[in-house]
N, C-alpha and C positions, 0 to 999 in steps of 0.2 A: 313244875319239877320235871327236870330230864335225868334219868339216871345214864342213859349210854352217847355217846356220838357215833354216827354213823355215816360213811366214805362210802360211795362206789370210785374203785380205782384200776382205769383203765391200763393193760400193760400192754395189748397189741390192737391192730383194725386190722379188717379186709374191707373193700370199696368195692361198688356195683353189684352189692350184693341184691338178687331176686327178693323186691316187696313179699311177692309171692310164697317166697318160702317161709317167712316171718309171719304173716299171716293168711290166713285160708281166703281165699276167694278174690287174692289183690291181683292178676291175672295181669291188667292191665296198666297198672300204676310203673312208675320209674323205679328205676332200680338203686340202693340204699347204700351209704357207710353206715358199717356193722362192727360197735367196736368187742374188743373181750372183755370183760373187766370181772372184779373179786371185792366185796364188798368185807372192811372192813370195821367193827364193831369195838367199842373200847369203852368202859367201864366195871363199877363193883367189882374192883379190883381185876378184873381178865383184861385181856388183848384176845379178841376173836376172828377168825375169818368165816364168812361163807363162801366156800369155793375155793381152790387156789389157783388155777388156769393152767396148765399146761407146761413141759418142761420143752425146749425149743433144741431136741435129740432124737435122734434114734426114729423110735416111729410116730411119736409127737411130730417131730419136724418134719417128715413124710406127710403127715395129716395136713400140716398147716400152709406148707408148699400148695398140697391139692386144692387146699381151701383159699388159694390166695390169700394169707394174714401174713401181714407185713408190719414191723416197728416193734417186736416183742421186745421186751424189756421183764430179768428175772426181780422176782420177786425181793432181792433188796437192792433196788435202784427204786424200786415201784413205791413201797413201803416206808423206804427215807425221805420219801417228799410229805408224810407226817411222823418223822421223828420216830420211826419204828423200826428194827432189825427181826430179819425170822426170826431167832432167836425168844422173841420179846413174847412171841405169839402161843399162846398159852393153852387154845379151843381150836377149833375146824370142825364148819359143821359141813359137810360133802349132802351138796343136793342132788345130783345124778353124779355119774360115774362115766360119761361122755368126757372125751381129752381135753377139752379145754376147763373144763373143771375140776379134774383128778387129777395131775400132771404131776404138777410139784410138790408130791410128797414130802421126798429127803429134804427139800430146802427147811423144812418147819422142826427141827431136832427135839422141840422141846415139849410139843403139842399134842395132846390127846382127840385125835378124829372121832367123829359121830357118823354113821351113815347107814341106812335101813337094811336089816338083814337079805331081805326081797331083791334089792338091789345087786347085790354081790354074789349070791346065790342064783339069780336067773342071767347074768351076766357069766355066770360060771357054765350054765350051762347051753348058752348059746355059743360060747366058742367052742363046745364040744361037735358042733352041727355039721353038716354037709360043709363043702366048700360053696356050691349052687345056691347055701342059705345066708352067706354072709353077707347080703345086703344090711340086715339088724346089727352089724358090726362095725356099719360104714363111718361110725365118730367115735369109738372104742378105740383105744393103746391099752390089748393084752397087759401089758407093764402096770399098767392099775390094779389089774387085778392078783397080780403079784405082791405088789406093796400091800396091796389091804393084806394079803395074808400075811405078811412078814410085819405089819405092824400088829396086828390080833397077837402072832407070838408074842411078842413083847411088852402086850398088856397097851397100849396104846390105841385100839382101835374098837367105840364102842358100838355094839351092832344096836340098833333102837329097831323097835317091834311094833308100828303105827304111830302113837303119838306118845309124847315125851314133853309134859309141862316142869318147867324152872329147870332146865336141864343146864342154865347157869340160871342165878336168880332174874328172873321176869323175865325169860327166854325159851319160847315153846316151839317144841320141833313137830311138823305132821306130814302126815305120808297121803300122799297121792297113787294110789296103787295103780297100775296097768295103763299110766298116762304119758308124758315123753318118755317116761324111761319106766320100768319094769317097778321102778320100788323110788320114783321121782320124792322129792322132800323137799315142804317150804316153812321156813325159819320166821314165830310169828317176836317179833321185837313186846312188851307192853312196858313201856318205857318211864309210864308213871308208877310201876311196881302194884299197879293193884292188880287184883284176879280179874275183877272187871273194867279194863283199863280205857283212859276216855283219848289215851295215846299211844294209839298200835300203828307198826311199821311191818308190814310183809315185806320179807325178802323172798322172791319168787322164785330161784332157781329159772328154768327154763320153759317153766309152767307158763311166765308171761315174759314173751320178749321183747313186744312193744308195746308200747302208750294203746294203739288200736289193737290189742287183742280183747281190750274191755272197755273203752271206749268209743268203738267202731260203730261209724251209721248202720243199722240195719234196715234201711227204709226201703231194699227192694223185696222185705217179705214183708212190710207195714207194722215194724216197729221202731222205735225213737232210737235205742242204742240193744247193740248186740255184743255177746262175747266171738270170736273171733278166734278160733286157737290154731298156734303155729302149725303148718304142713308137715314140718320135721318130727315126726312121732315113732316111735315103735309100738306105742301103745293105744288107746282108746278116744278118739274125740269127745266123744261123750263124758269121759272120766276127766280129762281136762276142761270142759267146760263146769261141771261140779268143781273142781276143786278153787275154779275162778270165781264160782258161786260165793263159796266159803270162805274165800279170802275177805270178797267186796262185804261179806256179809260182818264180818268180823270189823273191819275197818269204816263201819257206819253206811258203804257204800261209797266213800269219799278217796275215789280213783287215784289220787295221788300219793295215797297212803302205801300203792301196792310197788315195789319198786325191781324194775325188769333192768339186767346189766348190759344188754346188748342194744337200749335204747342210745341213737346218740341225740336224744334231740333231749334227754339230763341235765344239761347244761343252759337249757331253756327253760327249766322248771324250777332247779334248785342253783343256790351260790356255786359255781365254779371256778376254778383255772387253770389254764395250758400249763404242762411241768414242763423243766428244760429238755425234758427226753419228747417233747411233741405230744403226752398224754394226756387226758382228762381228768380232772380230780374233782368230783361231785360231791358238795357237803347236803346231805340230806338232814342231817339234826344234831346238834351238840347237848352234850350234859351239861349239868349246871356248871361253871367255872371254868368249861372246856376252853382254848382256845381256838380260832378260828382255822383251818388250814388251808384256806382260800382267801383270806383278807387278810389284808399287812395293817 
């Protein structure tokens, strides 16, 4: 029994991106296409996203120039290669508050966001800081932090306070405190609806961004496999290496269960295919009756 299907769906890449910054100690490895993607979630009546990427304006599109990401595509171009309109979208659950995850707000009219009070809160008050301290700002669009307030007014925006079981049925949200991001949050799927479910799917946020942040050799300190956590932090390596803990631990240890959006090598693991906009459409699991969005 599956109750949700679940899509990662890529809407832009940058290419030659540093191994390096993806994971800690790749120094010397080749350099990577890194695509964006927003995972979405569809059953027990909801349309859900985690994440929604970035809106390709203003200081978004500034970001994404700097960053080299090329081929963005808005979220209903992205969305109708499985039969979806924003509109349709019902949940958003916001793992960090970094621009390629918080972006597109407005495009979602109909959707009630989740996202850790920590997160918006310490994000508030580092854009109060020096200018000399705005390295911690360097993947932040200010403009997020506006939306989150203007959707709180209007009863849209729910702040979660650590963790948050069946926050839609068999959907539990947990916070990662002081790790890439100030108030980071990974969306744990249990997709056979038990409490103690023998079908759990992590969606990781930015906590894992490749296949090797927890499958990676560790053998030059003589162990078999090491966690591995991205260079791009603001927060604590330590805290992200726990919070990889808790995932693998949750997920039996069975590494493929935990799923990073910036991996492009998704399409090696799970059913895919190219959309006509040049994207990636990665089916990670269907509900029961689902149909496929990758096989004709």
């Amino acid at each position: 029994m599956a109750d949700y299907s679940i899509h990662v769906l890529e809407y832009a890449r940058t290419r030659n991106y540093p191994k390096a910054a993806l994971v800690y100690g790749a120094f010397e490895e080749v350099r990577v296409t890194l695509p964006y993607s927003y995972i979405l979630l569809r059953g027990r009546g909801h349309v859900a996203l985690v994440d929604v990427g970035y809106s390709h304006k203003d200081h978004g599109k500034y970001l994404a120039e700097k960053y080299g990401i090329e081929n963005w595509r808005p979220p209903r171009t992205v969305l109708s290669e499985c039969g979806i309109a924003p509109e349709d979208v019902d949940t958003v659950f916001i793992t960090h508050a970094h621009f390629d995850h918080f972006g597109n707000v407005e495009d979602f009219p109909n959707a009630t966001f989740y996202i850790q009070r920590e997160e918006i809160e310490r994000w508030s008050w580092v854009l109060s800081l020096p200018d000399r301290m705005r390295w911690m700002t360097a993947s932040l669009d200010p403009a997020s932090i506006l939306h989150a307030a203007e959707l709180s007014a209007v009863g849209r925006l729910k702040w979660v306070d650590g963790c948050w079981e069946d926050v839609i049925p068999g959907v539990d949200l947990h916070l990662a405190r002081d790790s890439h991001t100030y108030g980071s949050m990974w969306v744990a799927v249990r997709n056979d609806g038990a409490k103690v479910s023998q079908d759990v799917w992590v969606l990781a946020g930015d906590l894992v961004v490749q296949f090797d942040n927890i499958e990676r050799d560790g053998s030059l300190i003589d162990v078999e496999t090491m966690y591995n956590p991205g260079a791009q932090t603001v927060g604590s390596y330590t805290n992200i290496i726990i919070a990889m803990a808790a995932m693998m631990k949750l997920v039996g240890h069975e590494a493929r269960r935990i799923i990073p959006v910036h991996e492009a090598r998704l399409g090696e693991r799970f059913p895919s295919r190219i959309s006509r906009e040049d994207l990636r459409i990665s089916e990670i699991c269907l509900a029961d009756g689902a149909v496929s969005a990758v096989k004709s």
